[in-house]
N, C-alpha and C positions, 0 to 999 in steps of 0.2 A: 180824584184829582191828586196834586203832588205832596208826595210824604219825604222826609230824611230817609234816606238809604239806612239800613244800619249795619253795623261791621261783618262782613263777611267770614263763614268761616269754612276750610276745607271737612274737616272732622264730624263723624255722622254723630249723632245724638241716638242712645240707645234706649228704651221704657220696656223691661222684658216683666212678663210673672214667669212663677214656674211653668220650667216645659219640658215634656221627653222627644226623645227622636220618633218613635212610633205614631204614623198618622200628621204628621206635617206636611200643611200644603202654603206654599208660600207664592204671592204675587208681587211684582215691582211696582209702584203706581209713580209715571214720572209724570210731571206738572208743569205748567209757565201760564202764566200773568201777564196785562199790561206791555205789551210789543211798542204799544205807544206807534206803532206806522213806522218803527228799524226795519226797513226792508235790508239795509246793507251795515255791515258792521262800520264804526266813528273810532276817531282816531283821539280818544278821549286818555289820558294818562290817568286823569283824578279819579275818573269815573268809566272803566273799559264798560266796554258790550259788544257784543259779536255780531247782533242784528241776527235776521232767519236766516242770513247767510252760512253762517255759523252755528245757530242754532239745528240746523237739519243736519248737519255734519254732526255735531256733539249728542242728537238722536240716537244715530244709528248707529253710534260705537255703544252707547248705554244698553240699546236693544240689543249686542251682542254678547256685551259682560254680563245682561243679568238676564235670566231666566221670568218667563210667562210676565214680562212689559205689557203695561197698557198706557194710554199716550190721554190726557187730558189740559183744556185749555179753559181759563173763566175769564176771558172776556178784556177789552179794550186793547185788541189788540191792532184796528185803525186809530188813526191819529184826530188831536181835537179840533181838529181843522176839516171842512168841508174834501176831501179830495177822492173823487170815485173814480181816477184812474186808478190812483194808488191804492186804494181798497181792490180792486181789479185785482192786481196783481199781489196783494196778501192773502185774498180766499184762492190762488192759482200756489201760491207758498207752502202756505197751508195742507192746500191738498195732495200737495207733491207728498210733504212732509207723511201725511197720512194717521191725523188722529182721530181718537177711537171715539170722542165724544166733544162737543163743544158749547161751552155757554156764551152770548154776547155779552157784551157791555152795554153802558151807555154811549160810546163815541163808535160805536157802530152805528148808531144813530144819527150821528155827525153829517154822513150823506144824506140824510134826510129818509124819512121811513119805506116809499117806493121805491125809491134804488136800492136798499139793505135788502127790501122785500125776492130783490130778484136774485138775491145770492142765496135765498133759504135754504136750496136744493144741493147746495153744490158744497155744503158739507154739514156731517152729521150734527145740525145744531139739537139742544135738548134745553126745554124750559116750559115749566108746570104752571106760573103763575101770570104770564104777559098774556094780555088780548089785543088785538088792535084793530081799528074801526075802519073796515072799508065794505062801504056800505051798510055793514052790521057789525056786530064786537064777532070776532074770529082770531081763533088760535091756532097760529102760521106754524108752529113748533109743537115737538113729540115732548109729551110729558117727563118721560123717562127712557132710557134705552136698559134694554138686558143684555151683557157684554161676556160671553164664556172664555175663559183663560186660565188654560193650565190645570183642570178641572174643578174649576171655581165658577160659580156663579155670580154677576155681579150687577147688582141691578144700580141704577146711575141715572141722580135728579137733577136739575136744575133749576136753580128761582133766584131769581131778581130783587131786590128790595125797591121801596116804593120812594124814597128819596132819590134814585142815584138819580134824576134825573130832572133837578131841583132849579140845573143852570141854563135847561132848554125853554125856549117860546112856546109861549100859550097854541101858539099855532101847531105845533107837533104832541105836546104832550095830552092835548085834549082826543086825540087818537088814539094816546095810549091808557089802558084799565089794570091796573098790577094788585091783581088777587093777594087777598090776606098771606103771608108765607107760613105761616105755622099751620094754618088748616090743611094747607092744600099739600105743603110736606108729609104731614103725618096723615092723609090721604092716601099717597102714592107708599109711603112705607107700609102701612097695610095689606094695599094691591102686592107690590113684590116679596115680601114674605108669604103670604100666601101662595105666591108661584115659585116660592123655592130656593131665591137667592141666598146665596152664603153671605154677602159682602154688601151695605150701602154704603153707595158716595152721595154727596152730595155735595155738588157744584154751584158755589154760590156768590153772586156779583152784586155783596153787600156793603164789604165793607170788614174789617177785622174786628172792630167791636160789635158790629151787630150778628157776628159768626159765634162768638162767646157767649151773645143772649142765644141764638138756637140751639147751640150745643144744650146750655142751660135747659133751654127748656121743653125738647125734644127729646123722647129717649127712642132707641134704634136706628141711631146713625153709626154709624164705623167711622166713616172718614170727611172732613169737610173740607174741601181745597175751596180755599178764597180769592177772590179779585176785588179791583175797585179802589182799594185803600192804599196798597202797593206795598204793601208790609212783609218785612222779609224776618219770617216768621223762622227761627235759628234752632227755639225749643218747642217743640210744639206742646200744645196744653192739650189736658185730656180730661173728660168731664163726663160722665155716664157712657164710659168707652168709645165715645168721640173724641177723635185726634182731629186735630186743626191745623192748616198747612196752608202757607201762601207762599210766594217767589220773588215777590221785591217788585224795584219799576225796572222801568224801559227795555225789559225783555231780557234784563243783565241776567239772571239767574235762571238755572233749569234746575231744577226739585228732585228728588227720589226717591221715595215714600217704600220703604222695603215693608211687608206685611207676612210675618208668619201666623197660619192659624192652628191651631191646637187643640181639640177638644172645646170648639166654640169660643177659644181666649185669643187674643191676638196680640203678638208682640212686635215691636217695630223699632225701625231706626230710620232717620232722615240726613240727607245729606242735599250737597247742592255741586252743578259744576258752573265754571265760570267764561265760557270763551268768550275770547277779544279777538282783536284782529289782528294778531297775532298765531294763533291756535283756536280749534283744529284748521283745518284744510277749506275753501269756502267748497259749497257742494255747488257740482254744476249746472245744473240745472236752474239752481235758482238764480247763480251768478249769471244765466241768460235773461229769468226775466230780468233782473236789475238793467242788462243793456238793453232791452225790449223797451222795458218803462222809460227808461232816460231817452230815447232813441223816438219815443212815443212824445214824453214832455216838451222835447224840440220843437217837434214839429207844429205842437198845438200852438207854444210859443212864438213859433214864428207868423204865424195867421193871427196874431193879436196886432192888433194897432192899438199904439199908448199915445 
């Protein structure tokens, strides 16, 4: 739910150990959080945000300035509000946009658990610890995905924590079963190191203090990108060479997680960019759905009798 913004800044944050040029493989990991259902960028001064409109413009120049990008999202990025048009046309955003791996939220929940159920396909979602009861306990989502870039291997979890979902009715949550997260993490970290991976992420839509207990108390993570809390994580913390990264709210920020590796060391910088609606350019594609969707909202509107 809603957190304070905190001050933004252009300037990347650097945590290097020593390192030679020999044998350097370096990855970009970009990130986003919390879309909160900006399908279209607001004309906000205090508070800009570009919306996906913007956001899939500010993608694609990122994936041209930096070498071997990989594209990750943790969750909430419909709104709290029941609305499965608009969800509709965020997983059609989304997939335009085209990322490489994706966690929900809880306000993907928001449409209620059969509607969300029928978008599972229609993009890479990833999450190790959710079961959900139709008919029997079943798990709709891949535990993990294995993602090659740039000749890195990258294996890539996602888990849920067992609160986010504290403010829904008995009536949907009795559906849902959220597995222990530390077993079933350090489960899957097992599996992927033994198949080879260079790099884990772990995507996770907990919360920013409960990202700190994992880090704590997990060891064989690389990277934790967060959602949930909406925390616009400026320094990231690093704790058993876990680095911790999240994007702020309402989609205002896109992350960029630069990772050099070195003789199994990784050194990194983070940085963020900010479009409004102003900059960059809206992409057009999505600037169609937006008139599809509204064009869509009309009409339902109009068959309402109040």
């Amino acid at each position: 739910m809603r957190r304070v913004l905190v001050i933004f800044s252009l300037t990347a944050i650097a945590f290097s150990a020593p390192m030679t040029q020999a044998g350097e493989r370096k990855l970009t990991i970009v990130y986003t959080n919390s879309l909160n259902g900006y399908l279209d960028y607001c004309h906000c001064k205090n508070d800009p945000r570009g919306g996906l409109v913007k956001r899939a413009t500010e993608i694609k120049k990122i994936q041209k300035e930096y070498d071997n990008t990989i594209l990750f999202e943790t969750g909430d990025f419909f709104t709290y509000d029941p609305d499965h048009l608009l969800a509709k046309y965020l997983i059609r955003g989304y997939r335009h946009i085209g990322y490489d791996a994706v966690l929900f939220g809880d306000q993907e929940f928001s449409i209620g658990i059969e509607k969300f159920l029928q978008h599972r396909t229609e993009l890479p979602f990833v999450c190790n610890n959710l079961l959900i009861k139709k008919g029997t306990w079943r798990r709709f989502f891949q535990r993990y995905l294995i993602i090659k870039r740039g000749g890195l291997s990258v294996g890539v979890i996602g888990t849920i924590a067992s609160d986010v979902f504290r403010y829904y009715p008995r009536t949907l949550t009795k559906r849902l079963k959220i597995l222990d997260q530390v077993q079933a993490i350090k489960s899957d970290i097992d599996t992927l190191r033994k198949r080879g991976v260079d790099i884990i992420v772990l995507l996770s839509h907990s919360g920013y203090e409960r990202d700190i207990a994992l880090q704590r108390e997990i060891s064989g993570i690389d990277v934790i990108i967060g959602g949930h809390s909406q925390t616009l994580v400026k320094r990231p913390k690093r704790w058993k060479n876990a680095i911790i990264v999240q994007a702020g709210a309402d989609g205002a920020h896109i992350g960029i997680l630069q990772l050099t590796l070195t003789d199994k060391k990784i050194s990194f910088s983070n940085s963020f960019r900010l479009p409004d609606e102003f900059q960059p350019a809206d992409d057009p594609h999505i600037r169609s759905l937006i008139r599809e969707y509204r064009n869509t909202l009309k009409k339902q509107m109009k068959g309402l009798r109040f």
